[in-house]
C-alpha positions as CSV (number, residue, x, y, z in Angstrom):
1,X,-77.2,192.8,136.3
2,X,-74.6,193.9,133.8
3,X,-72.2,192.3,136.1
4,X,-74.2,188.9,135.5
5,X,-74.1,189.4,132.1
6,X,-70.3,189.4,132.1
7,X,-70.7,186.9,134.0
8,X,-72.4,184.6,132.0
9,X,-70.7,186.1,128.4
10,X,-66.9,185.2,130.1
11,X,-67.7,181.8,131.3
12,X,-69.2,181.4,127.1
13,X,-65.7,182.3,125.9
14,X,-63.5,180.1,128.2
15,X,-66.1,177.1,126.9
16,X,-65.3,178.2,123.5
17,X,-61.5,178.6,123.7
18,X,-61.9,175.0,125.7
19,X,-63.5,173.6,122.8
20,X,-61.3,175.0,120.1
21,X,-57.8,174.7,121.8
22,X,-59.0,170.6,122.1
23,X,-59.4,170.5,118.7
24,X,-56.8,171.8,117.6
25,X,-55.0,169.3,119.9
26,X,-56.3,166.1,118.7
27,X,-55.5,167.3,114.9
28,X,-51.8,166.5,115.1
29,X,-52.0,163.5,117.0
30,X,-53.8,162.1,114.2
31,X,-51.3,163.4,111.7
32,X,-48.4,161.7,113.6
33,X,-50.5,158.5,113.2
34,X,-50.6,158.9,109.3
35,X,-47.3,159.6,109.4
36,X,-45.7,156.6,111.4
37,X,-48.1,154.7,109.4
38,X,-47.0,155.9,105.8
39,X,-43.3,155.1,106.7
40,X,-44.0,151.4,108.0
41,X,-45.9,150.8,104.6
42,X,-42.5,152.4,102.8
43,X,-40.3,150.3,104.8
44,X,-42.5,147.5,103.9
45,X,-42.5,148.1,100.2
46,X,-38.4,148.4,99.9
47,X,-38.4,145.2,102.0
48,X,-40.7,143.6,99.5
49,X,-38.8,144.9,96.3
50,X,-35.5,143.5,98.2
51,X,-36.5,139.9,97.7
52,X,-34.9,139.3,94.7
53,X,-31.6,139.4,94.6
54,X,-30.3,140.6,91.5
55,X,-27.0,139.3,90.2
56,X,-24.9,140.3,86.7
57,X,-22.4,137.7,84.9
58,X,-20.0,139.3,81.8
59,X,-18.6,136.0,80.6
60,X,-15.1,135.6,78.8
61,X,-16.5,134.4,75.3
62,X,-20.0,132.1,74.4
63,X,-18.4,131.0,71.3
64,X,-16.8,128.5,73.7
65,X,-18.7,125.7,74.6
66,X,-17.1,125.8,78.0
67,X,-18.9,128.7,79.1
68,X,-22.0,127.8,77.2
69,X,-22.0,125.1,79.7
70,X,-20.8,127.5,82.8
71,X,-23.2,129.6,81.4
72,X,-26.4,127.2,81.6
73,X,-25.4,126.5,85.0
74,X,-25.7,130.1,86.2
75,X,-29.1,130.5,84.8
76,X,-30.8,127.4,85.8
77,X,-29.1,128.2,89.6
78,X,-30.7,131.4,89.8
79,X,-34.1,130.5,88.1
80,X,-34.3,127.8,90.6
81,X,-33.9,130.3,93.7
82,X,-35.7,133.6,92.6
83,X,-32.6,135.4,91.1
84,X,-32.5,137.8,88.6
85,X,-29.5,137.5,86.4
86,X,-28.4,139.4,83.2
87,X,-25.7,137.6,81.4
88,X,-23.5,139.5,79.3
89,X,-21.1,137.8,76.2
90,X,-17.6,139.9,76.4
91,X,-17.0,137.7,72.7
92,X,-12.8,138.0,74.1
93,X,-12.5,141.7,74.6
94,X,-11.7,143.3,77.8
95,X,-13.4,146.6,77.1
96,X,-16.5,144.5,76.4
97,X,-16.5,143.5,80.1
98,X,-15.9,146.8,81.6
99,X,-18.6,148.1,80.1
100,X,-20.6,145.6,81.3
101,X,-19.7,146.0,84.7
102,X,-20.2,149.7,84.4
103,X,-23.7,149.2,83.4
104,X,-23.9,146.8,86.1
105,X,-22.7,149.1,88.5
106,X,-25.2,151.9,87.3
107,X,-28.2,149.2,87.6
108,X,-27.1,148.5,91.3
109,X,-27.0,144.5,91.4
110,X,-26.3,142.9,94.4
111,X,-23.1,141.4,92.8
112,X,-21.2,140.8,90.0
113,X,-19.6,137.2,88.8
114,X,-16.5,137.8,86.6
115,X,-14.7,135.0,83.8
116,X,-12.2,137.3,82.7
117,X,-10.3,137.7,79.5
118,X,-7.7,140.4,81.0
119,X,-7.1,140.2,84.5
120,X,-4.9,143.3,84.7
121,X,-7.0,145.4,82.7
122,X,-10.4,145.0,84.6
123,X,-8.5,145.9,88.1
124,X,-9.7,149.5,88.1
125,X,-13.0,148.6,87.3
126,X,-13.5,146.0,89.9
127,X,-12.2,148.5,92.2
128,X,-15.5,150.5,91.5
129,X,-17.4,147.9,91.6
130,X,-16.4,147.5,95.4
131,X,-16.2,151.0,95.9
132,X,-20.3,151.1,95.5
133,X,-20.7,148.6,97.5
134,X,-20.8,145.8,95.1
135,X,-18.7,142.5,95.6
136,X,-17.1,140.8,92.6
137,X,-16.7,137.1,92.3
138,X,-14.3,135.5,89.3
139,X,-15.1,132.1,88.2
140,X,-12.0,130.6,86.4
141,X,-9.6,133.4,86.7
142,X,-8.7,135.8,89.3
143,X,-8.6,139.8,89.6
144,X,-7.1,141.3,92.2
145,X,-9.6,143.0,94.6
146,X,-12.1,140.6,94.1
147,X,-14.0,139.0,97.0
148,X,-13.8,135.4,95.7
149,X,-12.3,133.4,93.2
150,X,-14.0,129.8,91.8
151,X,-10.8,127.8,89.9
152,X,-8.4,124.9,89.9
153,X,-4.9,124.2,89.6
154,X,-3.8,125.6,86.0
155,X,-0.4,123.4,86.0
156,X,-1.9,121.0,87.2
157,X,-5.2,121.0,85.0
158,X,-2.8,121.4,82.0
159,X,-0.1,118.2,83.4
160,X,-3.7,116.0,84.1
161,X,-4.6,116.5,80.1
162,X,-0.7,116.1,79.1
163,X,-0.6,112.1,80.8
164,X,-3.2,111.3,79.0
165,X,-1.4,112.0,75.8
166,X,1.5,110.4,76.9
167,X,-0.3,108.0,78.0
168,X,-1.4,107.4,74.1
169,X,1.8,108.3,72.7
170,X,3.2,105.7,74.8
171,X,0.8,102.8,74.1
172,X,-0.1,103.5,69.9
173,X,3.5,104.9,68.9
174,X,6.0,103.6,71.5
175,X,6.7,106.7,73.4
176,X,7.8,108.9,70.1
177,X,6.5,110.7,67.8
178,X,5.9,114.6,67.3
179,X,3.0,116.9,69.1
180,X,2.2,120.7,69.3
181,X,0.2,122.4,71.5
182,X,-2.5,125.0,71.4
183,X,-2.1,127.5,73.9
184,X,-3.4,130.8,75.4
185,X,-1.0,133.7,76.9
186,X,-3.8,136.1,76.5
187,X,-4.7,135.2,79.7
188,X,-1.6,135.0,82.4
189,X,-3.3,132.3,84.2
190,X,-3.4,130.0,81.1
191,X,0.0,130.1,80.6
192,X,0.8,127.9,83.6
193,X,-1.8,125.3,82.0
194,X,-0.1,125.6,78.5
195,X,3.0,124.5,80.3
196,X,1.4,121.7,82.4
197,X,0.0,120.3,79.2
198,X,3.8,120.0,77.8
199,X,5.4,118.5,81.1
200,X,2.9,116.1,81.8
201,X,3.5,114.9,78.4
202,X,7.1,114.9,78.7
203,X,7.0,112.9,81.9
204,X,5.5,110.0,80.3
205,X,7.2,110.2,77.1
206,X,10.9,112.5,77.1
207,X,11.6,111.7,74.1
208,X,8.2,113.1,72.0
209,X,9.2,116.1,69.8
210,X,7.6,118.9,70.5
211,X,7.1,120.7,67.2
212,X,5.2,123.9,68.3
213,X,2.7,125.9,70.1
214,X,-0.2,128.6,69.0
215,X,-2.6,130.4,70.5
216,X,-6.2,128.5,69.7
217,X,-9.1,128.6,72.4
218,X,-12.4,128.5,70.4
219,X,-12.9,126.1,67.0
220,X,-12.3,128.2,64.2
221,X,-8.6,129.2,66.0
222,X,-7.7,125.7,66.6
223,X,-8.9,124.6,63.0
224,X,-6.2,127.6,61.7
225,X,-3.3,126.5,64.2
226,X,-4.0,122.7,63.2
227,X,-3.7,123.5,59.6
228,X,-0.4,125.7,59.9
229,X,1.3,122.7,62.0
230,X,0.4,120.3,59.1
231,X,1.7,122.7,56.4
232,X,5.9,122.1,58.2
233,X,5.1,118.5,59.7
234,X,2.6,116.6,58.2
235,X,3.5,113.9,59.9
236,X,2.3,115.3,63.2
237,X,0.9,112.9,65.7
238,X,-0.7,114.5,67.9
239,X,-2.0,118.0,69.0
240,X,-2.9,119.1,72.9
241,X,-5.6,121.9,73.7
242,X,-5.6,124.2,76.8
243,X,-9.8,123.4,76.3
244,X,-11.9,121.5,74.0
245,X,-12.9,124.4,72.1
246,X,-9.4,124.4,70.4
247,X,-8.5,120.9,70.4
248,X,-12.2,120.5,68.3
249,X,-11.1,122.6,65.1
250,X,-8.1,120.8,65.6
251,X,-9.8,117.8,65.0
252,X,-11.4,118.7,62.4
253,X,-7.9,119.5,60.5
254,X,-6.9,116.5,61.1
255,X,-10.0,114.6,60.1
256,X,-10.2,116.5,56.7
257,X,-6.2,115.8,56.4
258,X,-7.1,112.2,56.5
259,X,-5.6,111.0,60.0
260,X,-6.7,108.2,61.7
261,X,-6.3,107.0,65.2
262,X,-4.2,104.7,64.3
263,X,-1.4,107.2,63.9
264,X,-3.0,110.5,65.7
265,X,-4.6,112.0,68.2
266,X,-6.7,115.0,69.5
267,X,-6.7,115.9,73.7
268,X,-8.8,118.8,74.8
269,X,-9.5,119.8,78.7
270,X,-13.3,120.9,80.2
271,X,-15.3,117.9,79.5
272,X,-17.6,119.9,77.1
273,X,-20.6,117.4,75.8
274,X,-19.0,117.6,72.3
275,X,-15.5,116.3,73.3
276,X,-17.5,113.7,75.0
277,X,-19.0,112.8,72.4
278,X,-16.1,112.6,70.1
279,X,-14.5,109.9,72.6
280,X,-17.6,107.8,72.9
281,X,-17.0,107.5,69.0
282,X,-13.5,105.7,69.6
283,X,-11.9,107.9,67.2
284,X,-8.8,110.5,67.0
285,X,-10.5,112.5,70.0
286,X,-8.7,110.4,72.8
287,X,-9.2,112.4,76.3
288,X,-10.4,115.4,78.1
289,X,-10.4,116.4,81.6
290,X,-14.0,117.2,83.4
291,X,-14.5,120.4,85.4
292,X,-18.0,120.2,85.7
293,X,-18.5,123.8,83.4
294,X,-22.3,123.3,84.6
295,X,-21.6,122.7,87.9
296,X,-19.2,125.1,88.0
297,X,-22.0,128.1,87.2
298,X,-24.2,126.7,89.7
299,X,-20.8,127.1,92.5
300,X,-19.9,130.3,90.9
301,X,-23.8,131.6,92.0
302,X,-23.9,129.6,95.1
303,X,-20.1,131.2,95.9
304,X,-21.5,134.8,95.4
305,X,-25.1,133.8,97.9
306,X,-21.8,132.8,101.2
307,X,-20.3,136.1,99.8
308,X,-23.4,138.4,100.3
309,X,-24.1,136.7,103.4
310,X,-20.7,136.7,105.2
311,X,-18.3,138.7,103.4
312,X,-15.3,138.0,101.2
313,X,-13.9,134.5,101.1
314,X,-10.2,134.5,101.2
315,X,-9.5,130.7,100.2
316,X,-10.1,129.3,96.4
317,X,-12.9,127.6,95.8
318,X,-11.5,124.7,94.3
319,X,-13.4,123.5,91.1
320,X,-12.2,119.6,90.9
321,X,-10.8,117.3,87.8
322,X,-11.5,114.2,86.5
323,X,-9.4,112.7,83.4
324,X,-11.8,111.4,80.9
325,X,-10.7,108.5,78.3
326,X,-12.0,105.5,76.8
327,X,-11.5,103.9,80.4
328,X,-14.0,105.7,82.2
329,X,-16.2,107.1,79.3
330,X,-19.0,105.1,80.2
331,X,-19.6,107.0,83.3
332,X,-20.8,109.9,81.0
């Protein structure tokens, strides 16, 4: 009998043990589950918080209209396509645009768009930028390291605006008189269209006197520059911008100096809405050459999209020119 009783007690335990030992089986496979499930939602959540693409812009200087215009195009590209851009003013200083970019960098954008006011000084700091990971695009001017570049021609830009004041020189004053020109050293890329601007005017009329040159690239500089000119020549005929910016305080100058067109002139380069304006009035404000400055922000973004897609792109992206004068104004 006892033997039955052990009998009976042993085969109670192995049930037991059974029992417990399956459920102590099933318990992790449902952990697993969890598991595999929890990472599929996290994957799913960084995939969802990857949708927008988020993009940062340091611009040269917003006190040219130029880049208000570049500007403008940027933001309405990005608005359009679900892109989140932050759009910083570097007001002409370098250091203003590498701290952008290193408060970029720290925020972790998907890219960085560049119109720079130094092109040697913000090497290093482009360099980090694609260090992290981070490609760079310039719009306008180039740094070296960067995985695109969106320009034109300098010379040439600069030679397109300098016919058209030849052109005038040539048809209001014979081919002589006296011009200056506002220029731009401070960026090494400008100095190529400060010389275009000179030559082109040269080649239609050899023998305009050049009386000087000085640096002038927003309003309030090219209103200055204007005024010193008139102080050694007032008989200055006419006066050639690297951008409209400059060649606008120029005009005013001259406008406040009491020149007419009949004797002077104003020719500025970008197109900007002002400058367009001035021409459609048939004034002193005789040319300007169109680079699309809205279009251009809207290539600049569309430039950094092929870039995050496919990699760096090696050849310019060539912005394109169009000279604007009282021939063709009515197309604007």
């Amino acid at each position: 009998m006892k033997k039955s009783m052990f009998k009976v007690l042993g085969a109670i335990l192995a049930t037991s043990m059974f029992v417990m030992s399956g459920c102590s089986m099933s318990a992790p496979a449902k952990q697993t589950e969890s598991k595999t499930e929890s990472k599929s939602e996290v994957v799913e959540t960084k995939k969802e918080e990857k949708k927008t693409l988020k993009i940062g812009y340091t611009v040269q200087n917003l006190a040219n209209p130029y880049f208000v215009a570049v500007t403008q195009g940027v933001k309405d590209y990005c608005e359009e396509n679900n892109i989140e851009v932050t759009i910083h003013d570097a007001k002409g200083d370098a250091s203003a645009h590498i701290n952008a970019i290193e408060n970029f960098i720290a925020q972790n954008v998907d890219a960085i768009m560049i119109s720079p006011v130094d092109q040697i000084a913000l090497e290093p700091i482009v360099k980090k930028a694609q260090e992290a990971g981070i490609p760079v695009i310039c719009v306008n001017q180039n740094v070296e390291g960067s995985s695109a570049l969106i320009a034109l021609n300098e010379y040439d830009y600069g030679f397109a605006g300098g016919i058209i004041a030849g052109e005038w020189m040539k048809e209001t004053l014979g081919g002589k008189g006296k011009a200056a020109v506002l220029i731009y050293p401070e960026i090494i890329s400008l100095i190529d269209r400060g010389n275009g601007l000179k030559e082109g005017l040269l080649s239609v009329c050899p023998d305009v006197e050049i009386i000087g040159e000085q640096s002038a690239a927003v309003p309030e500089k090219g209103m200055a520059a204007a005024e010193t000119f008139l102080q050694t020549n007032p008989d200055l005929n006419i006066i050639l911008g690297i951008n409209d910016a400059g060649a606008l305080g120029a005009y005013e100058t001259f406008a406040a100096a009491g020149k007419t067109k009949d004797s002077a002139a104003i020719v500025g380069l970008d197109a900007t809405e002002e400058a367009i304006n001035k021409i459609k009035e048939g004034g002193m404000y005789v040319g300007t050459v169109d680079i699309d400055p809205y279009g251009t922000g809207r290539l600049g973004v569309e430039t950094t999209l092929k870039v995050l897609e496919s990699g760096p792109i090696a050849e310019t992206v060539k912005i394109q020119m169009v000279p604007v004068t009282k021939a063709n104004i009515g197309q604007y």
